[in-house]
C-alpha positions as CSV (number, residue, x, y, z in Angstrom):
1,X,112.7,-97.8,175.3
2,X,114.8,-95.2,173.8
3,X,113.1,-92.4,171.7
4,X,116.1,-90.7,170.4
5,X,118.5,-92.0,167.8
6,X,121.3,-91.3,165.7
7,X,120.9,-88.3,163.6
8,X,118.0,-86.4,165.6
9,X,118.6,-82.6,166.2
10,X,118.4,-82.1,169.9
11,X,118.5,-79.4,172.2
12,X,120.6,-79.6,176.1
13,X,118.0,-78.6,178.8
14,X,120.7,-78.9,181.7
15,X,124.3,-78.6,182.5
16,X,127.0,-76.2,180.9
17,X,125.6,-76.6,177.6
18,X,122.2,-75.7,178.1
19,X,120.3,-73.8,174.7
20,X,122.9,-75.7,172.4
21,X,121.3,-77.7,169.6
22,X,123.1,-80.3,168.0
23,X,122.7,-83.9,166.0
24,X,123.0,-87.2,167.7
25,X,126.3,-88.7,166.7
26,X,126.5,-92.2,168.5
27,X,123.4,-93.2,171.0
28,X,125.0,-95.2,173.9
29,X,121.0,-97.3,175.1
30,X,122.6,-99.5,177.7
31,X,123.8,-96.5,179.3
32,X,121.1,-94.2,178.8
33,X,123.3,-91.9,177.2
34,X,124.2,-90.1,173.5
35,X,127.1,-88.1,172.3
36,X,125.7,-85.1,170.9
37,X,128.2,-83.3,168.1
38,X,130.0,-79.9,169.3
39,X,128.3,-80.7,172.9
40,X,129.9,-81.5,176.8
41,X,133.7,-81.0,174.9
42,X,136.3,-82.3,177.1
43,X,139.8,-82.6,176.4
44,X,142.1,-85.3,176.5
45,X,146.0,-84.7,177.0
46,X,147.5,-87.7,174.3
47,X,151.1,-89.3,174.2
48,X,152.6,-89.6,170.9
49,X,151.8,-92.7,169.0
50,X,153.5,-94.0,165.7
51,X,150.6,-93.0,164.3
52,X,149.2,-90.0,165.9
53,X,151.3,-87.2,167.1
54,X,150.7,-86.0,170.9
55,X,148.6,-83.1,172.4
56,X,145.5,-81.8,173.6
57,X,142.8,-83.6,171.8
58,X,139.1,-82.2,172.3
59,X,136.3,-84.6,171.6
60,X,132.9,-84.7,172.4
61,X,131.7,-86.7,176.2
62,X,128.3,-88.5,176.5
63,X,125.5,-87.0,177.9
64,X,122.5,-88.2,180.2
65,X,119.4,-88.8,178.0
66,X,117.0,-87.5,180.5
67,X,119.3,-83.9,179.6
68,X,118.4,-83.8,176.2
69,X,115.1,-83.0,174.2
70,X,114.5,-83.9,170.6
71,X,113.7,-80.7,168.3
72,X,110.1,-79.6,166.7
73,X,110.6,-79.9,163.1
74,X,107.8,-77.6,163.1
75,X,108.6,-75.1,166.1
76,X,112.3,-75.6,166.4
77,X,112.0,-75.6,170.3
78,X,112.0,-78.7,172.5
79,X,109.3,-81.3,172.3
80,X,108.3,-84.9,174.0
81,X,108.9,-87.9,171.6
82,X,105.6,-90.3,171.0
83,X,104.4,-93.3,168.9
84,X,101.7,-93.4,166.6
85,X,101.0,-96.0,163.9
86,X,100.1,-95.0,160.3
87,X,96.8,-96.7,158.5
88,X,99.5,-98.9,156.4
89,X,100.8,-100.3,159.6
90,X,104.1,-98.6,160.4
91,X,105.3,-97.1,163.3
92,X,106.5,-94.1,163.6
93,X,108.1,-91.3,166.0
94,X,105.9,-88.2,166.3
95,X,106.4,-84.7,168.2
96,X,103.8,-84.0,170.8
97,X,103.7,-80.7,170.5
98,X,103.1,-80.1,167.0
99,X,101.7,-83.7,165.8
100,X,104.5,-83.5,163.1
101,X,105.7,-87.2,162.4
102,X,109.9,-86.8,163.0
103,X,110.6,-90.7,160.9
């Protein structure tokens, strides 16, 4: 099951990137992986189109799941992602290391 979605503020613990904090902007679950905004950059040399003119374009590459962490809301440093289920029967996402209820 994936515990991150689109939107959440994560943080990179490995790689290049690592210490960056960024949202989620596309989550990619039959791979595992999520595009994180401003995060892995890579460019990508274009040819001119009829609608798009030619160049370097830089864009944003997916990143392995297990190399992100979701944010605290509450201490603004990495945390683990549970579930707990409120007394009027919904489930929701919570931060383990706080107890702050992230949805």
């Amino acid at each position: 099951m994936v515990k991150l979605k689109k939107g959440d503020k994560v943080i990179v613990l490995t790689g290049k990137d690592r210490g960056k904090i960024g949202d989620i902007v596309k989550s990619l679950p039959q791979d595992d992986r999520v595009i994180v905004q401003g995060i892995n950059m890579m460019r990508r040399h274009t040819r001119p189109s009829a609608t798009a003119a030619g160049g370097i374009v830089e864009k944003e590459a997916s990143i392995h799941i297990s190399n992100v962490a979701i944010v605290d809301p509450k201490e603004n440093i990495a945390t683990r992602v549970g579930f707990r289920t409120l007394d009027d029967g919904t489930k929701v996402r919570y931060a383990k290391r706080s107890g702050e209820v992230i949805d």
